[in-house]
SENU-447515 format. One record per residue: x, y, z of N, C-alpha, C in turn; residue in one letter. Coordinates in steps of 0.05 Angstrom, whole numbers, padded with zeros to 5 digits, always signed. Example, Ala and Ser with C-alpha at 12.3 -4.5 7.8 and 13.67 -1.06 7.14 Angstrom:
! residues 2
+00264-00114+00156+00246-00090+00156+00264-00066+00156A/+00257-00045+00142+00273-00021+00143+00258+00001+00157S/
END
This chain:
! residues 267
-00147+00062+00119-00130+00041+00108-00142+00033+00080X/-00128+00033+00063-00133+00036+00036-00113+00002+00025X/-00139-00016+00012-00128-00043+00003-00129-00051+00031X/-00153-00054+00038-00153-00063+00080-00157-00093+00077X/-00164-00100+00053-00183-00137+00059-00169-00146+00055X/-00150-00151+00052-00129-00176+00051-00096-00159+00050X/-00078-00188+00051-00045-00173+00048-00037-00156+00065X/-00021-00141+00050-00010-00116+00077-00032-00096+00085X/-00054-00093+00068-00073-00072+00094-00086-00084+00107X/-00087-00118+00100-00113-00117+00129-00090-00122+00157X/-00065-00135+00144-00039-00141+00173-00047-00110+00191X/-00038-00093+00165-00033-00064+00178-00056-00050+00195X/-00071-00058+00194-00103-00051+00201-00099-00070+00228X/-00101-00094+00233-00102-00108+00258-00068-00101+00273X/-00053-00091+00263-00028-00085+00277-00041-00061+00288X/-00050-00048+00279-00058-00013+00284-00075-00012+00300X/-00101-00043+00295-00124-00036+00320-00107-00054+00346X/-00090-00079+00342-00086-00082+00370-00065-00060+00387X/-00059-00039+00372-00047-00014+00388-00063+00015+00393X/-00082-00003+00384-00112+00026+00395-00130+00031+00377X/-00116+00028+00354-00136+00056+00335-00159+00037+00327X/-00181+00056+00317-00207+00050+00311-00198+00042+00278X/-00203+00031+00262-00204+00026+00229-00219+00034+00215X/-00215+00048+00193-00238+00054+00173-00224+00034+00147X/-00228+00018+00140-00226-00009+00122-00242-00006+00097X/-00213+00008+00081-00235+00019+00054-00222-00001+00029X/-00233-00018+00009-00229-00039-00001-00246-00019-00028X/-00241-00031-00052-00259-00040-00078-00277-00071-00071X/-00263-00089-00057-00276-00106-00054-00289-00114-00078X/-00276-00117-00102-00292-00121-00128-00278-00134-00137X/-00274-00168-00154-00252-00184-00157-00244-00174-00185X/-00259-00168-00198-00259-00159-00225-00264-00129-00237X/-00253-00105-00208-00252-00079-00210-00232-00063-00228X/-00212-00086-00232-00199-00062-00262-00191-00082-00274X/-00213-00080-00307-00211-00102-00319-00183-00114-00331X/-00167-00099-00339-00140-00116-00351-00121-00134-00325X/-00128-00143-00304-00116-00158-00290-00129-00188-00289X/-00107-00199-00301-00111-00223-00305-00103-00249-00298X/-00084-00240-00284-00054-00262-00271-00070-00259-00239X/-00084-00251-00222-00095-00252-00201-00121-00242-00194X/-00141-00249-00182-00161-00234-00172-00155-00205-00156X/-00175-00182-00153-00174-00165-00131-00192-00183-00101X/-00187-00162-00081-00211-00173-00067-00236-00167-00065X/-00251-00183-00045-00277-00187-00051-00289-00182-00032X/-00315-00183-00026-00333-00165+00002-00326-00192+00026X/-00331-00215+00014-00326-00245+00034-00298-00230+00058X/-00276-00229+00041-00253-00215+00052-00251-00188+00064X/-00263-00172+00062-00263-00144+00070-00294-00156+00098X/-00311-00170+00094-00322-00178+00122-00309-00184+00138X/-00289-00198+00130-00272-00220+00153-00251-00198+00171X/-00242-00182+00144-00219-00158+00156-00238-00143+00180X/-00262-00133+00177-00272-00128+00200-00273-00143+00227X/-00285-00167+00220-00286-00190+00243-00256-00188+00256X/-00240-00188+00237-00204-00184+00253-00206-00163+00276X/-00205-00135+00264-00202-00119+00279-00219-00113+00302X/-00245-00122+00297-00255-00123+00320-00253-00147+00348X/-00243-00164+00326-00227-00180+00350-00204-00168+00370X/-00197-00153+00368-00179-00140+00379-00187-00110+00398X/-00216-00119+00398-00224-00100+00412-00230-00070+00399X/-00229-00055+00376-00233-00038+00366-00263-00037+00344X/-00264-00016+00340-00286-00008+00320-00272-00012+00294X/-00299-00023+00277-00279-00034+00246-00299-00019+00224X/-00300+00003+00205-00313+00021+00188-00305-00001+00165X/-00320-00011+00157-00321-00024+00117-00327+00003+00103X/-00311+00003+00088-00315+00024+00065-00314+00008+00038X/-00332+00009+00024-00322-00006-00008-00324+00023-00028X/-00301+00022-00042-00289+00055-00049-00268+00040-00064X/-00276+00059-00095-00252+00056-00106-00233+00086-00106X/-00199+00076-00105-00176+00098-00093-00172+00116-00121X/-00189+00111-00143-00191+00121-00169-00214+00139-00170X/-00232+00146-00154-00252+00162-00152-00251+00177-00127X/-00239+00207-00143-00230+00231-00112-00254+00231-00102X/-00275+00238-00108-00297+00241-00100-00302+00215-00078X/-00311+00195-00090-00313+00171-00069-00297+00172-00039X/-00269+00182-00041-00255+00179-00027-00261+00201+00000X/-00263+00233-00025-00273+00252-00005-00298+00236+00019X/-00313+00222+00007-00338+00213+00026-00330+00193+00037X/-00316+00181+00034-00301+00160+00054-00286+00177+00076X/-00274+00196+00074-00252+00206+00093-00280+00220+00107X/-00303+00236+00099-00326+00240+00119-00339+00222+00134X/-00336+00201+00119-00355+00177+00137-00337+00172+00153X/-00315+00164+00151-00295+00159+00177-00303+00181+00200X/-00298+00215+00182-00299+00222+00219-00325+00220+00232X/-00349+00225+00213-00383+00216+00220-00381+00202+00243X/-00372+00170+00235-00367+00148+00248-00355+00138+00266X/-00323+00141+00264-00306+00144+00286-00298+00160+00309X/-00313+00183+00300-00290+00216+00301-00274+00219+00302X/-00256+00216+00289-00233+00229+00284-00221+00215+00250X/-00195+00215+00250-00180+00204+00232-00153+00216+00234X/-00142+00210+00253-00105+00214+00253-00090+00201+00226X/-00090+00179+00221-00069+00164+00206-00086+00155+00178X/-00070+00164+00147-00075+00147+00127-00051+00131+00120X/-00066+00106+00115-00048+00081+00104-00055+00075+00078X/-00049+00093+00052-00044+00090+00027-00028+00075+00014X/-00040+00041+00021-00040+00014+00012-00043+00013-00019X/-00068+00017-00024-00089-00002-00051-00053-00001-00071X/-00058-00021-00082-00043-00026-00118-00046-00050-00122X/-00041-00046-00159-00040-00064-00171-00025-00066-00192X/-00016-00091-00198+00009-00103-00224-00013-00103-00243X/+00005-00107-00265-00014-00110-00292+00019-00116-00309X/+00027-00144-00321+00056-00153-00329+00056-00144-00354X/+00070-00143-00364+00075-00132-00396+00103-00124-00410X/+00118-00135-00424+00145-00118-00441+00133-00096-00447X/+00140-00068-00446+00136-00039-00449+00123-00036-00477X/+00142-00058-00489+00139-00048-00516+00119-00070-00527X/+00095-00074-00513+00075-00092-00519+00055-00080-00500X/+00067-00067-00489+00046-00059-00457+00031-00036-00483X/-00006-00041-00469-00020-00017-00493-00029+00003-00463X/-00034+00020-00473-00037+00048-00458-00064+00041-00436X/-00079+00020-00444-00093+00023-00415-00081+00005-00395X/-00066-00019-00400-00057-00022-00380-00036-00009-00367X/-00020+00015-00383-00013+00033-00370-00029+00052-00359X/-00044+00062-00357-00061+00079-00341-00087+00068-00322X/-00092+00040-00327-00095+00021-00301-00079+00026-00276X/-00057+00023-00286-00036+00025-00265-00030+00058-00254X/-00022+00067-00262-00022+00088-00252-00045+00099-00238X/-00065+00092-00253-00089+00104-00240-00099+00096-00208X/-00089+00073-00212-00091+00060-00180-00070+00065-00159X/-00042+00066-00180-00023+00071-00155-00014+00090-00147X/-00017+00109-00166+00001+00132-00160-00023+00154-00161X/-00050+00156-00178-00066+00175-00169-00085+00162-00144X/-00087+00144-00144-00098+00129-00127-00090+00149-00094X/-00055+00140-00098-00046+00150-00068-00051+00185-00057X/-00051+00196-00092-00060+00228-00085-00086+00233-00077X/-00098+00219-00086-00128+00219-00092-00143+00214-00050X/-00125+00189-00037-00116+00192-00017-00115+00218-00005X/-00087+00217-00011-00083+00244+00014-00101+00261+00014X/-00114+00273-00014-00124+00291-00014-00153+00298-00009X/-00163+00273+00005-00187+00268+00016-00182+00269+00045X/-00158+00275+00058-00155+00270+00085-00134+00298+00104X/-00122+00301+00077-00111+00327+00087-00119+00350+00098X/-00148+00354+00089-00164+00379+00097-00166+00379+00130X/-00171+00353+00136-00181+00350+00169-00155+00348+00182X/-00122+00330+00164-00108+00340+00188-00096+00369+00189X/-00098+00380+00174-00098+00404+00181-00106+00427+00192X/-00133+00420+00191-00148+00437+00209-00140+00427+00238X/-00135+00402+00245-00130+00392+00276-00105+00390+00277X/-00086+00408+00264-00059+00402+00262-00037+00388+00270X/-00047+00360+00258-00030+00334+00271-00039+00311+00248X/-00019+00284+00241-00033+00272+00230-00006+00254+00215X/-00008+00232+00206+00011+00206+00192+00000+00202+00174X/+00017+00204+00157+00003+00191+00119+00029+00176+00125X/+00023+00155+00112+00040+00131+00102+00038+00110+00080X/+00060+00119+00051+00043+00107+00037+00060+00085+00031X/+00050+00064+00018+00059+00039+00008+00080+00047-00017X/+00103+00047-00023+00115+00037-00050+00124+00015-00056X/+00151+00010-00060+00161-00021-00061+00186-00022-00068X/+00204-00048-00070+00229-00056-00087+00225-00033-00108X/+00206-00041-00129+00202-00028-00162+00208-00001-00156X/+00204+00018-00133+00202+00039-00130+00228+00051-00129X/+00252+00038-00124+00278+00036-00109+00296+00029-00133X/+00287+00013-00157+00298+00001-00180+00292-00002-00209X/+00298-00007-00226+00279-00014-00252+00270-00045-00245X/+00251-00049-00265+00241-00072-00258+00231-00081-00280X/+00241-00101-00299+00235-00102-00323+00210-00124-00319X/+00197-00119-00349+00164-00134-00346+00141-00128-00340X/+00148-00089-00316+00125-00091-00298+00137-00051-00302X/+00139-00036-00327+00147-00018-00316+00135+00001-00309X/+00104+00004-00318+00077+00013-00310+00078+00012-00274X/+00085-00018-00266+00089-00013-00242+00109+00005-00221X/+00133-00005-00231+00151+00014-00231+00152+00035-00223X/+00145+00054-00251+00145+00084-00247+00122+00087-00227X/+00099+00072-00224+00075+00081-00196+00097+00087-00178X/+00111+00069-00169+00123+00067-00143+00150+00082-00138X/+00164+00083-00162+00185+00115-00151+00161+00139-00156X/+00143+00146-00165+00128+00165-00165+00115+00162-00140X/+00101+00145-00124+00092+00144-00100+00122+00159-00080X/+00146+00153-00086+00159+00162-00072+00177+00193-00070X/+00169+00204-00099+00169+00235-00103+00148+00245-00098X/+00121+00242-00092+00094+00243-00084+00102+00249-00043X/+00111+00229-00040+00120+00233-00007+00129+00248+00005X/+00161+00257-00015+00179+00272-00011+00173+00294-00012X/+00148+00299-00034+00142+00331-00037+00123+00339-00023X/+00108+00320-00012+00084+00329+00002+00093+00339+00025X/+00111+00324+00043+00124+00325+00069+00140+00357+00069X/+00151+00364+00046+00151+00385+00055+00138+00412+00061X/+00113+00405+00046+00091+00421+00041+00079+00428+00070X/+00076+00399+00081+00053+00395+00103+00068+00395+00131X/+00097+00399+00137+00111+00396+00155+00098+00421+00176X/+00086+00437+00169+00087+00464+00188+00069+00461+00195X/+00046+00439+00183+00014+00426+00198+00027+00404+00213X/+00048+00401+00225+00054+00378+00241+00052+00345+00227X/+00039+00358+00206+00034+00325+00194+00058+00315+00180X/+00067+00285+00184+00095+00278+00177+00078+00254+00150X/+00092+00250+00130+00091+00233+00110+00114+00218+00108X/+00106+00196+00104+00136+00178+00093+00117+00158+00074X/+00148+00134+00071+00137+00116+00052+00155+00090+00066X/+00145+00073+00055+00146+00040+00058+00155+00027+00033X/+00180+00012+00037+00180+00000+00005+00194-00026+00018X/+00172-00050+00012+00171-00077+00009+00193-00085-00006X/+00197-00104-00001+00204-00134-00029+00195-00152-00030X/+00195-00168-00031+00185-00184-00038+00163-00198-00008X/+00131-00206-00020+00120-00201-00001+00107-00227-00011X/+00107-00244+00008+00075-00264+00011+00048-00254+00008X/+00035-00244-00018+00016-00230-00020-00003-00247-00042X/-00019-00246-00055-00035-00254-00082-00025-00243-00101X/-00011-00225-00096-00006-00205-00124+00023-00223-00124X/+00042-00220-00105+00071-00234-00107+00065-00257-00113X/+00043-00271-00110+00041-00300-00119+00032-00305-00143X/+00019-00287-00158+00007-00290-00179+00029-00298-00194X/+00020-00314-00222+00024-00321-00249+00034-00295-00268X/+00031-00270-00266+00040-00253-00274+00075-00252-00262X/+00067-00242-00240+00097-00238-00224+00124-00269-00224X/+00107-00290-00234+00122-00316-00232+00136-00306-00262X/+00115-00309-00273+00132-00307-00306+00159-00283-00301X/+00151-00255-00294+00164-00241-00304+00194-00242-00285X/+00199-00257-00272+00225-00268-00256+00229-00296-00267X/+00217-00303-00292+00226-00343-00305+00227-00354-00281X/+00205-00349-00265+00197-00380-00246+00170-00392-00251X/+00176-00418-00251+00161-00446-00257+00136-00449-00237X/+00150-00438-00220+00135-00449-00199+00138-00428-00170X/+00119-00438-00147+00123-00416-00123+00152-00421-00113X/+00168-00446-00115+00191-00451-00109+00204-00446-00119X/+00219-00446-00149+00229-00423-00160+00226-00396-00159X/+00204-00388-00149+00201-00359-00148+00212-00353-00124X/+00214-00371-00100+00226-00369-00080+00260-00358-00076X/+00269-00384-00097+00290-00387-00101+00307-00357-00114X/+00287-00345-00127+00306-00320-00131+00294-00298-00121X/+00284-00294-00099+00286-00275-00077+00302-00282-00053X/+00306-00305-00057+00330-00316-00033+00357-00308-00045X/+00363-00309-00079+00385-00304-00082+00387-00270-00079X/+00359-00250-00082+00366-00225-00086+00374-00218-00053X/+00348-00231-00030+00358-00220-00005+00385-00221+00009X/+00391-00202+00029+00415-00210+00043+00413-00232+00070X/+00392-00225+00073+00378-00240+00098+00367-00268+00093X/+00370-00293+00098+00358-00319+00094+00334-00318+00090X/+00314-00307+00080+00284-00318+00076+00272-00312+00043X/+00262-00324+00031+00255-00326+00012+00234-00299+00014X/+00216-00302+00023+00196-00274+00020+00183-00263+00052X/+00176-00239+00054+00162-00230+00084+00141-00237+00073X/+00127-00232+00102+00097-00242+00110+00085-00205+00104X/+00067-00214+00106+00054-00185+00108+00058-00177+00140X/+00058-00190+00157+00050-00178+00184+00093-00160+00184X/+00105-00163+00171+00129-00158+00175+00132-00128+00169X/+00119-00122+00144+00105-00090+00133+00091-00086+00150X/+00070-00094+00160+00052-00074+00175+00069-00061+00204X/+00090-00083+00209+00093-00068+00236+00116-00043+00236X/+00130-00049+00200+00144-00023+00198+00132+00002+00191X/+00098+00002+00185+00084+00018+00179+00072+00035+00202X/+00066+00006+00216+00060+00023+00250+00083+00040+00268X/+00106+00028+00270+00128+00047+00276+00121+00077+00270X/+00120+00079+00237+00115+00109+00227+00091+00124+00246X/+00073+00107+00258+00049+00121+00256+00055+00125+00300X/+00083+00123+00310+00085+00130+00333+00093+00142+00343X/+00085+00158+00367+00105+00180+00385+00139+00179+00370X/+00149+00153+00383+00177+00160+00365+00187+00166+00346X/+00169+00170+00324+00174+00170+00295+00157+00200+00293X/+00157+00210+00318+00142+00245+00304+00155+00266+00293X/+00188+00257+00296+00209+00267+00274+00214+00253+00252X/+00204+00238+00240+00208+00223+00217+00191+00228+00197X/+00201+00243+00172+00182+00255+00151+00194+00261+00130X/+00187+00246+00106+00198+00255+00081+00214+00224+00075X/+00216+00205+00091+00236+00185+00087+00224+00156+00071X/+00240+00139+00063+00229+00112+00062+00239+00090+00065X/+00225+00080+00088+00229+00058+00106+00241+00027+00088X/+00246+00018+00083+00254-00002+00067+00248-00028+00091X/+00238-00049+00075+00231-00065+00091+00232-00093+00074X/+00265-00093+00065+00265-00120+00032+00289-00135+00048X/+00290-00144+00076+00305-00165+00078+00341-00156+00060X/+00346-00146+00067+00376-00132+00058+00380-00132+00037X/+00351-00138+00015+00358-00129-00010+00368-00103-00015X/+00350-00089+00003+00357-00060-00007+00383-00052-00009X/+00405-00073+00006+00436-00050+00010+00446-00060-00024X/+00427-00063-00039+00442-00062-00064+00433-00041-00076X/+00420-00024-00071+00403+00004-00083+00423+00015-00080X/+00428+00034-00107+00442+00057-00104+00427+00089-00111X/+00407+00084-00105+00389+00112-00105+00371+00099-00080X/
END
């Protein structure tokens, strides 16, 4: 689980250990790990302790990893220490990202490659620390995080953006790659989410809201469904679905999980 200490990976991580699985809880845990973010903190080790204390509340084994999703290498030794530790590793949950707000045409090239570097190499950088082992045991769930942005343009944020339809040509192509190792890939695409990042001062501005109530106010007008924003625990449990018996034909797809925004997507 990748972005495990807070938001949707640590939900996804205690949804996943109260249905069995052991956790390997891999965080940066660094508040100030990619410096152009400025509208919110990352998290911190305080938070990535606690994400443990969760899961083991629930009766499971909880692995802290502090690993950044920008260093293949790091990752390679994370996906070893998992099986060292746990033995095994069936399921990756390729969580970690981050916003960084900007008009395009003001946005300078590292906070475009901030972003990318976290979301979209980030998620390869993922797989490709984990793929070796499900393959050899030929079985295995990658599941990665995209979003709304991924599904639409999204003006203000398009660094973000393109991560997230690229997280979702990333899915599409992998899945077909890896289908004959049994291993199925999909993706997850949010909307609007009760998170630090959705709350931040970045994401307020770039929708002209004042405030968390205005910001409310126009995700209530985008959804079809009455609620202003999901919880995280609402993602994790469409994430866990992917990762069960019933969903061992499901591969290559993405789950949408935006409160009926999505039936306005036309791709």
């Amino acid at each position: 689980m990748t972005g495990a200490a807070r938001g949707i990976g640590l939900a996804t991580a205690v949804e996943l250990a109260r249905q069995g699985a052991d956790i390997a809880l891999l965080d940066i845990a660094q508040p100030q790990g990619v410096r152009n973010i400025h509208s919110y903190r990352l998290a911190n080790r305080t938070e990535l302790e606690k994400a443990v204390r969760l899961v083991q509340a629930e009766g499971r084994r909880a692995l802290p990893i502090v690993a950044d999703v920008r260093d293949l290498a790091a990752m390679k030794q994370a996906a070893e220490t998992t099986l060292r530790e746990l033995g095994g590793l069936d399921i990756l949950v390729a969580n970690a990202g981050i916003a960084i707000w900007s008009p395009f045409d003001e946005m300078t090239s590292q906070q475009w490659s901030d972003v990318i570097d976290v979301n979209l190499t980030g998620v390869a950088n993922s797989m490709w620390a984990v793929i070796p082992h499900m393959q050899k045991q030929k079985r295995g769930r990658i599941i990665a995080v995209s979003s709304i942005g991924g599904r639409m343009g999204v003006a203000g944020v398009a660094n973000y953006s393109a991560t997230k339809w690229g997280v979702i040509g990333l899915v599409k192509s992998v899945a077909l790659e890896l289908g004959q190792d049994n291993i199925t890939v999909n993706a997850v695409a949010p909307g609007a989410v009760n998170t630090p990042l959705y709350r931040s001062e970045g994401q307020r501005r770039s929708t002209s809201a004042n405030t968390a109530q205005d910001q409310d106010k126009v995700a209530l007008a985008y959804h079809a469904l009455p609620i202003p924003a999901l919880e995280p625990t609402d993602v994790a449990t469409a994430i866990a679905f992917l990762t069960k018996d019933d969903a061992q034909y499901i591969s290559g797809a993405v789950l949408d999980v935006a409160a009926g925004g999505n039936a306005r997507y036309t791709a």
